[in-house]
Each structure stands twice: as structure tokens, then as C-alpha cells.
C-alpha positions in Angstrom: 0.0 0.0 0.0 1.0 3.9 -0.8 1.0 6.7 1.3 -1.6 8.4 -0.9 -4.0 5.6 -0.4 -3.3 6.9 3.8 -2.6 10.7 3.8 -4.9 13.6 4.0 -4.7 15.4 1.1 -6.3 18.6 2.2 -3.6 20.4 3.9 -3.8 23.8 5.1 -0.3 25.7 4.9 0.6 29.0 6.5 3.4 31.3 5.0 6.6 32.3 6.5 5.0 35.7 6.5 2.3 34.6 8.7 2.5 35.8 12.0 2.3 32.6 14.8 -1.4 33.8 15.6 -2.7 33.2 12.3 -0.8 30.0 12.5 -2.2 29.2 15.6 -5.7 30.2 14.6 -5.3 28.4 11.6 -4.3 25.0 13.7 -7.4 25.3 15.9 -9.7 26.0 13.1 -8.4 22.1 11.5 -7.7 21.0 15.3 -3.9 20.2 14.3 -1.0 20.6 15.9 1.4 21.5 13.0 1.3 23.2 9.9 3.3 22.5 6.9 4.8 26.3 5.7 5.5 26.9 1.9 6.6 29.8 0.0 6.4 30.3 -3.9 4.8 26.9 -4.1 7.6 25.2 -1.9 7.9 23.3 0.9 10.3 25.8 3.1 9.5 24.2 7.0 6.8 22.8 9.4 5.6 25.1 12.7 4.1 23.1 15.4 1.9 23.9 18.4 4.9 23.2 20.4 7.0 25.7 18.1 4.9 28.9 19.2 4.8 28.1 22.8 8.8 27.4 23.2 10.3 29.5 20.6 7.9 32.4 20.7 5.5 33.0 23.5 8.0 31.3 26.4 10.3 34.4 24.8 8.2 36.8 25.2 7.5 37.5 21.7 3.7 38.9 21.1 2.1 36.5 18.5 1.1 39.2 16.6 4.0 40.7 15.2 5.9 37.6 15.4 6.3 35.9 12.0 6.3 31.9 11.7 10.0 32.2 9.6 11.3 33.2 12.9 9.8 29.9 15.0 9.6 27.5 12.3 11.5 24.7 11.5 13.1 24.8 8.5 15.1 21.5 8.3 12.2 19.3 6.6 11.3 15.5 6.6 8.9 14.0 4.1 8.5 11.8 2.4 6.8 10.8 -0.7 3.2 9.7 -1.7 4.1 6.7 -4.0 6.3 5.4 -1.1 5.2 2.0 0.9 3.8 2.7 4.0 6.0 0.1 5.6 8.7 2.6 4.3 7.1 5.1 6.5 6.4 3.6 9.2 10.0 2.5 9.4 11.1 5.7 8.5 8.6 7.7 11.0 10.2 5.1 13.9 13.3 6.5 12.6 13.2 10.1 12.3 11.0 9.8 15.7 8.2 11.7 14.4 4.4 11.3 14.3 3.7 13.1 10.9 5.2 14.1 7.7 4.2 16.2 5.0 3.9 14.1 1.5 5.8 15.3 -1.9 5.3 14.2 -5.3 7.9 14.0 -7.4 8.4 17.3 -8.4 8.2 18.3 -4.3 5.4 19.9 -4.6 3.4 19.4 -1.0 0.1 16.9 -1.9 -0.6 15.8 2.0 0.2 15.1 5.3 0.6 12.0 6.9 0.5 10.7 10.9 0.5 8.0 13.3 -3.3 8.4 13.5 -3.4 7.8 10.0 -1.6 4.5 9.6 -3.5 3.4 12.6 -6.4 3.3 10.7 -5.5 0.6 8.5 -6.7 -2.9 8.3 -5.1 -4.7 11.4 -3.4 -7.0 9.0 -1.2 -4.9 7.1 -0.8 -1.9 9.9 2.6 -1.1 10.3 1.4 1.4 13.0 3.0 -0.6 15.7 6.3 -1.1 15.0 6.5 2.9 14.2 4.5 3.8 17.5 6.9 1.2 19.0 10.0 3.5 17.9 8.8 6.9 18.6 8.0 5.8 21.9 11.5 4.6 22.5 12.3 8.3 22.6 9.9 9.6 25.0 
């Protein structure tokens, strides 16, 4: 099975230019906790619930005038939709993180995928546990 046949494909994406309220607005209005951030149609870094709170409120910074380039996390994983999902679970496991946002092959952002996600496959091909298995290794 493929990661497209898993992922959501609607994803909502906030801009670097964003400031971390509208992120944050945006991520209650979906109930999410991260956000895939793109710029001129690319994938340029992910901002999490856990971004805003450490990097900018814990600072002091007002949310806003504080833009998400400044709290985001620029250094991507992903992976791609016509991947395996055993790939990503393996990989997920590996990287130690519970979602990705999915490429095509020209990168360009088509989805996101999580944990929740592959634990909603069929019991006999979930790979959910052996990736659940390694994230919480790191915990």
C-alpha cells in the first residue's frame, strides 16, 4: 500500500510571512498541531503547536507581530506519496516523528501523513505498531 491511499490530502499551509497567531488560529480551526509552511509553491518548513509556545511566547515574543520564519523549522522530513507505507512507518520510527508532510515527485506538498493515520489501517497490514513502537522509545 502507498502513502496516498493513507494521507490527507487537504492540507492547510501557513506562510513564513504569517504571524504565529494566524498559525495558531489556523491550527485550531483544523484541530492540528502543526502546519506544513510553503513559499512560492515550496515546501520551506513545518511550525508546530509546540513551536509557538517554546520559541515564541516562552520568549516573550507577542504572536502578533511575530512571524512563523522566525519559530519555524526549516530543516524538513517527508516523504513521498508513491512510497510504501512500511517505508514510513520505518522511516517515521526513525526520524522519531508522528507526521510528515507528502511530496510528489516534483516536491510539490500533496498531504500530510500521521501516526493516526496508519492506525487506521486494516489490522493486517498496519505497520502502526512497529513505528508507534520506535517513537515511543524516545519519549
Amino acid at each position: 500500500m502507498q502513502i496516498q491511499q493513507i494521507m490527507s490530502h487537504d492540507v492547510v499551509i501557513a506562510s513564513p510571512e504569517d504571524t504565529v497567531q494566524a498559525a495558531a488560529k489556523k491550527m485550531a480551526e483544523i484541530d492540528a498541531g502543526v502546519l506544513p509552511v510553503a513559499e512560492d509553491d515550496k515546501l520551506v518548513g513545518m511550525i508546530t503547536d509546540r513551536d509557538i509556545v517554546i520559541r515564541a511566547v516562552a520568549k516573550g515574543s507577542a504572536p502578533g507581530k511575530c512571524k512563523v520564519r522566525d519559530v519555524m523549522s526549516s530543516e524538513v522530513k517527508f516523504c513521498y506519496e508513491d512510497e510504501s507505507v512500511d517505508d514510513l512507518a520505518r522511516n517515521m520510527s526513525t526520524l522519531q516523528v508522528k507526521r510528515l508532510p507528502v511530496l510528489n515527485r516534483q516536491k510539490r506538498l500533496v498531504g500530510i501523513v500521521s501516526l493516526g493515520d496508519l492506525a487506521t489501517m486494516p489490522k493486517a497490514k498496519n505497520p502502526a505498531h512497529a513505528a508507534l513502537s520506535g517513537i515511543a522509545r524516545s519519549s
